[in-house]
C-alpha positions, 0 to 999 in steps of 0.5 A: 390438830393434825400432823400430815406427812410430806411423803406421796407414799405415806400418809401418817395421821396423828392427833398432837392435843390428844393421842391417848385412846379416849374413855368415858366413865359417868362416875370418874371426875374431872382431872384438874390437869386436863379439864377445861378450866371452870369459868371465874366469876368477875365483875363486867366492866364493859357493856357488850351485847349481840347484834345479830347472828346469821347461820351459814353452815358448819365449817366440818374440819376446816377453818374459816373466816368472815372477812370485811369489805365496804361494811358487808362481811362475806362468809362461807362453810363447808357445805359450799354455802357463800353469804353476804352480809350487811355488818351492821344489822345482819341482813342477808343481801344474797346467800349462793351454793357452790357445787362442791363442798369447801375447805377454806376462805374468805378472800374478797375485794370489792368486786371478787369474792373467792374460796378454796374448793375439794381437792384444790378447786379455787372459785371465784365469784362477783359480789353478786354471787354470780360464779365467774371462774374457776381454776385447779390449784397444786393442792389442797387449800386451808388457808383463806385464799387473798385477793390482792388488787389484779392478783388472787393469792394461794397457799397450798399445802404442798408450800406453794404460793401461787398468783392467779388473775383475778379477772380471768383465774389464769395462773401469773406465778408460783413460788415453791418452797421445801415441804418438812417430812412432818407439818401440822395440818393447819391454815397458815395465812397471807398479808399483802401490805405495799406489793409484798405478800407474807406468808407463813410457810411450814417448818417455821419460816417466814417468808416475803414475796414479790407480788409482781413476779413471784421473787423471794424478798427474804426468808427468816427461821422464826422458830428453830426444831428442838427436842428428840423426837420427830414429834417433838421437832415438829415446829409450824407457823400459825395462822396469818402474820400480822403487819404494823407499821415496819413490822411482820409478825407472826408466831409458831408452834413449838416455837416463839412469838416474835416481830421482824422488820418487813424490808430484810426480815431481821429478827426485832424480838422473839419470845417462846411459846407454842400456839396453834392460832395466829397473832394479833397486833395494834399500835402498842401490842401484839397479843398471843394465845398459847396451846395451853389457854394462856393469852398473853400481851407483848410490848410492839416494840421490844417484846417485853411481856406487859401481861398474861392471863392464864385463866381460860386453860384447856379451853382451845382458844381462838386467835385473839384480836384487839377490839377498842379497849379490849382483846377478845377471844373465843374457845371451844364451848363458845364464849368469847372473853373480852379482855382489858387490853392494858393489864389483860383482866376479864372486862366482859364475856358473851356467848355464841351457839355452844360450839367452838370460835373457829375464826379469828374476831373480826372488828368490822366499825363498832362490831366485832363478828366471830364465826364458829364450827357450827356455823354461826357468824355472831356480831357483838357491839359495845353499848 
């Protein structure tokens, strides 16, 4: 995880998990208080097998996300490579190269496909990978571009948030918001529900915008600044909001998890924690994984934590995601832990190719698709 400085004149590039110089000693052993956690033995009880597996390339330094469309997941890497593929039994409908490398997506409806380019190229494509245009944001994009019915939707890293027209890429509007001295580098996402976009935005605000013209709806702080120091003030939102029923969810690091009411953005309930990763809800809960490998379950109404399972530390969790009776997640070594949804137990445990889940798992029917760092987009089903 990266800070970046909102300065053009300085540019100050930090590691927050990490800034010790590293070492290696072949004879020193694991410190308890900094090593991955040993995975624990338990008994299975939920049956989940692999579907199918389909390479597209690795994700180098950025995130990506497959996401679903009529039962076809679109997913893309770094390389430029963009792939379609069939859900349920992984066959490969097409697979196209942009000419430029990538650092964010996917976005799609069914009929756009659209990705983030180098230096903040926004590409839009048909579902037949056939390019259709191209168009240059204000910045960089790390976020998963959004398409929205007539509008394709963007969050650079300079805090805009711009509509473009999905059919010709012409620009309809541009919110700016204020850019802290100090944000994390990270993919803060967009949910469109009912003409609203949220958006999480940096330095720990979480805003609503018109899909019409671009109007600020509302802005809420939902994490506020503490500590001495510039780093330890350094507050961010975290991935994408979620958005059940009447509320938006979202969470922050250095911050709190928390739910607000999606007409006027009152605060419903908030509890502290600090992750890097965006949320997750259904009906009952929502579901959070903090910086230190802690996942834990919220009551939707109320917020009373109803569970938490603290044993996957230091293992640099994905976002975590319902999945039938489970919740699943991925780490850096590349298994993805299915949790009891009620009481947040291990149920079940697959891996992938050894590298990390970059993806928040995405439930497509009975599949649930992750993405990793090398590459792999790895469907499990429950048998």
């Amino acid at each position: 995880m990266f800070l970046r400085a909102s300065s053009s004149a300085v540019l100050a590039i930090a590691l927050l998990s990490g800034c010790s110089t590293w070492s290696w000693n072949p004879f020193a052993k694991p410190d308890p208080k900094t090593a991955p956690a040993e995975l624990q033995n338990f008994s299975t009880s939920m049956a989940v097998k692999n579907a199918w597996t389909v390479n597209v390339g690795s994700a180098g330094e950025y995130m990506f996300n497959p996401v679903n469309v009529g039962g076809d997941v679109y997913a893309a890497s770094a390389d430029g490579t963009i792939a379609r593929i069939n859900a349920t039994n992984g066959q490969v409908k097409w697979r196209v190269r942009a000419d430029m490398n990538l650092t964010a997506g996917v976005g799609a409806s069914d009929s756009l496909v659209v990705v983030g380019g180098q230096k903040g190229m926004l590409l839009a494509y048909d579902t037949q990978g056939k390019l259709r245009w191209k168009m240059q944001a204000s910045s960089e994009i790390l976020a998963a571009p959004v398409v929205a019915g007539n509008l394709v939707l963007v969050h650079t890293i300079d805090n805009r948030v711009a509509a473009y027209d999905a059919m010709t890429g012409a620009s309809k509007w541009t919110l700016e918001r204020p850019l802290p001295i100090l944000t994390l580098r990270v993919a803060t996402g967009i949910y469109v529900k009912d003409q609203v976009a949220y958006v999480s935005t940096p330095g720990g605000k979480l805003i609503a915008v018109a899909l019409q013209n671009g109007g600020l709806r509302w802005e809420v702080t939902a994490a506020e600044p503490k500590g001495a120091t510039e780093l330890e003030r350094v507050v961010d939102m975290s991935g994408s909001p979620v958005v059940v029923n009447s509320n938006v969810c979202a969470v922050t690091y250095q911050g709190r998890v928390g739910c607000f009411d999606i007409a006027n953005g009152t605060n419903r309930w908030n509890k502290e924690i600090s992750s890097e990763v965006g949320v997750s809800a259904d009906e009952r809960f929502v579901f959070a994984a903090d910086n230190q490998g802690a996942v834990s379950g919220y009551a939707l109404s109320g917020g009373s934590n109803v569970w938490r399972n603290d044993k996957l530390a230091r293992r640099d969790l994905s976002a975590p995601a319902s999945f039938g009776r489970s919740v699943a997640v991925g780490d850096r070594f590349g298994f993805v832990h299915f949790l009891s949804r009620e009481d947040g137990v291990f149920i079940a445990r697959m891996p992938t190719d050894g590298s990390k889940v970059i993806s928040t798992p995405l439930v497509v029917g009975n599949n649930l698709i992750v993405q990793t760092k090398s590459g792999a987009v790895v469907a499990f089903a429950t048998e």
